[in-house]
N, C-alpha and C positions, 0 to 999 in steps of 0.2 A: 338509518340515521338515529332512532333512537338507541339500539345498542352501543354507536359512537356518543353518543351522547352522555346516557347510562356510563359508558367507561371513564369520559372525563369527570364527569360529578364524582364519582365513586373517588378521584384521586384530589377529590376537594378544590374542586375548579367550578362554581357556580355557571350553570347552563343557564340557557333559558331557551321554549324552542317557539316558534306561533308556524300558522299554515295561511299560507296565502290564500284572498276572497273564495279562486274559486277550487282551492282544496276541501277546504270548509264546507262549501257546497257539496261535493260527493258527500262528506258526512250524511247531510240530508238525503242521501239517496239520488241527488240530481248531478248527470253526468256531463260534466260543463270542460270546456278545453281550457287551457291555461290563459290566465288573461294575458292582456296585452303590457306590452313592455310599461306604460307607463303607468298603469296601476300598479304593478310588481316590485317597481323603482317607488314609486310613492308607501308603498306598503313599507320596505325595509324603512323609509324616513320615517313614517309615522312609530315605527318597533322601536327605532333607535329613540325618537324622540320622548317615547313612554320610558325608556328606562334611564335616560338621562343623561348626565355628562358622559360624552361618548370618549372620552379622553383616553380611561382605563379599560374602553370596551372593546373586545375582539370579535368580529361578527361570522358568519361564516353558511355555507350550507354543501346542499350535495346537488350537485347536477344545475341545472338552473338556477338554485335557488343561489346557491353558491358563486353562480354567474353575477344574476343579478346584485350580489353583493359585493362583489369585486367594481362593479361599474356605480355603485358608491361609495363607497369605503373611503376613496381621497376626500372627497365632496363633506364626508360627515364627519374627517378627521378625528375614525377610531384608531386605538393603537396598535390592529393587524386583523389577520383576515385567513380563516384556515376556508378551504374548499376542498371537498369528497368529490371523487369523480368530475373533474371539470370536461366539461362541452367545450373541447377545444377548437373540435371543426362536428360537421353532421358525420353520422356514423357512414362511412366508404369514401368520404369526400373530402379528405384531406388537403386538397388544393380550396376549402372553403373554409379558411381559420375564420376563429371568430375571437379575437387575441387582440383586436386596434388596441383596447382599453390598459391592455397589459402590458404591451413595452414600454408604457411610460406610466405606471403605476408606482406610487413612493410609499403605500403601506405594507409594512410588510406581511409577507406573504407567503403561506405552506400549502401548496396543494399536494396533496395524498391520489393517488393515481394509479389502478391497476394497469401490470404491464399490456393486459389484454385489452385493453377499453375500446372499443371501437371509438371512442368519442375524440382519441388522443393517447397514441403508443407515443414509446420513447424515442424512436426513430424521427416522428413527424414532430413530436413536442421540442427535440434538442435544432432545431433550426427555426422556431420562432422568435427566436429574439427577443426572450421577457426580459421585464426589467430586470434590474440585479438585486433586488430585496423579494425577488420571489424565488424560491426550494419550491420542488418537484421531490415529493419522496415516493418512491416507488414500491408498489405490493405485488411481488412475487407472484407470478399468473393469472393477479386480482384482474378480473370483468369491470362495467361500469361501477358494480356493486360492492367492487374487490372480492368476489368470491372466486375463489380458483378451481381447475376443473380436477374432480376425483382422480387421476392419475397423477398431480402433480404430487401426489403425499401430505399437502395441506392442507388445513381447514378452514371451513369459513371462518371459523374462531379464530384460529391463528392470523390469518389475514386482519381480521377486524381487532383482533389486540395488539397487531402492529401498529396498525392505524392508531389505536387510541395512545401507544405510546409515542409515536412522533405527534402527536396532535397536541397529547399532555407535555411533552419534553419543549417544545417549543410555544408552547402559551407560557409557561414556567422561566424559560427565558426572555419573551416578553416582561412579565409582570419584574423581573429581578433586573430588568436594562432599566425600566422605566421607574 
C-alpha cells in the first residue's frame, strides 16, 4: 500500500493514508486481530470526517480496508472509491461472495485485482453482478498483493506501476468529470 500510494502522490494526486485502532496497536508491539466491523466502519467516518468535505474525496484501501470503504463510500457521498486487492469471497470459497454492498453501489468505482488472488479471479469475479460504475482492472499474474510469480517475466514493480497507473488514470478522470 504504501508503494501504491508513494506512486500516486509522485503523479501529484494528494494521498492521505491512517491505520485502523488495532493496526496501530501492533505498532506497540501488541498483537491484536482486526476489529470488529463496526469500529472499522466508524473509523473510515471519523477519517472522512477529519478531512472534510467528502465531495472531492476518493477513498479507498487494499483488502479489507478497501472493503470497508466500499461499504461507505454511498453513505459518505465521496466522489469514488479505488480498492487493491478486494476480499471478494474468503480465499477457496468462492461460493461465499461478500459483494451484497456492490451490486447496488453508485460511487464509482476501480478495483485493481490480481489475476491470481485467491480472494477473487476473474472467472468467479465476471458473474457477480457489480454494479455498472465499478472497473475491475486486472494485474497480469498479480496475487492478493499483485505480485506475480518469478516465471511469469514480471515484476513486482511492474505490477505495482500498473497499478499506480490505472489508479492515477482514473482518479484523473474523476477530478476532470467532476
Amino acid at each position: 500500500m504504501q508503494a501504491i500510494a508513494a506512486g500516486i502522490g509522485a503523479a501529484g494526486i494528494r494521498t492521505v493514508r491512517f491505520e485502523f485502532p488495532y493496526m496501530a496497536a501492533r505498532r506497540d508491539g501488541l498483537r491484536k486481530p482486526p476489529d470488529r466491523e463496526p469500529v472499522l466502519l466508524d473509523t473510515w467516518r471519523d477519517v472522512v470526517g477529519a478531512l472534510g468535505d467528502p465531495a472531492g474525496l476518493v477513498i479507498g484501501g487494499k483488502s479489507m480496508g478497501g472493503r470497508i470503504a466500499s461499504m461507505v463510500a454511498d453513505e459518505l457521498r465521496v466522489a469514488g472509491l479505488v480498492c487493491l486487492g478486494y476480499p471478494f469471497h474468503p480465499p477457496g470459497r468462492p461460493e461465499r461472495p461478500r459483494i451484497g454492498h456492490l451490486t447496488a453501489l453508485r460511487t464509482p468505482t476501480l478495483i485493481v485485482q490480481g489475476e491470481r488472488d485467491p480472494f477473487g479471479r476473474p472467472g468467479e469475479v465476471a458473474t457477480y453482478g457489480l454494479a455498472p460504475g465499478i472497473r475491475v482492472h486486472w494485474i497480469p499474474g498479480g496475487d492478493h498483493d499483485l505480485v506475480p510469480p518469478k516465471a511469469s517475466g514480471r515484476t513486482t514493480a511492474e505490477n505495482w506501476a500498473e497499478a499506480v497507473a490505472a489508479a492515477t488514470a482514473f482518479l484523473q478522470r474523476l477530478a476532470s468529470a467532476g
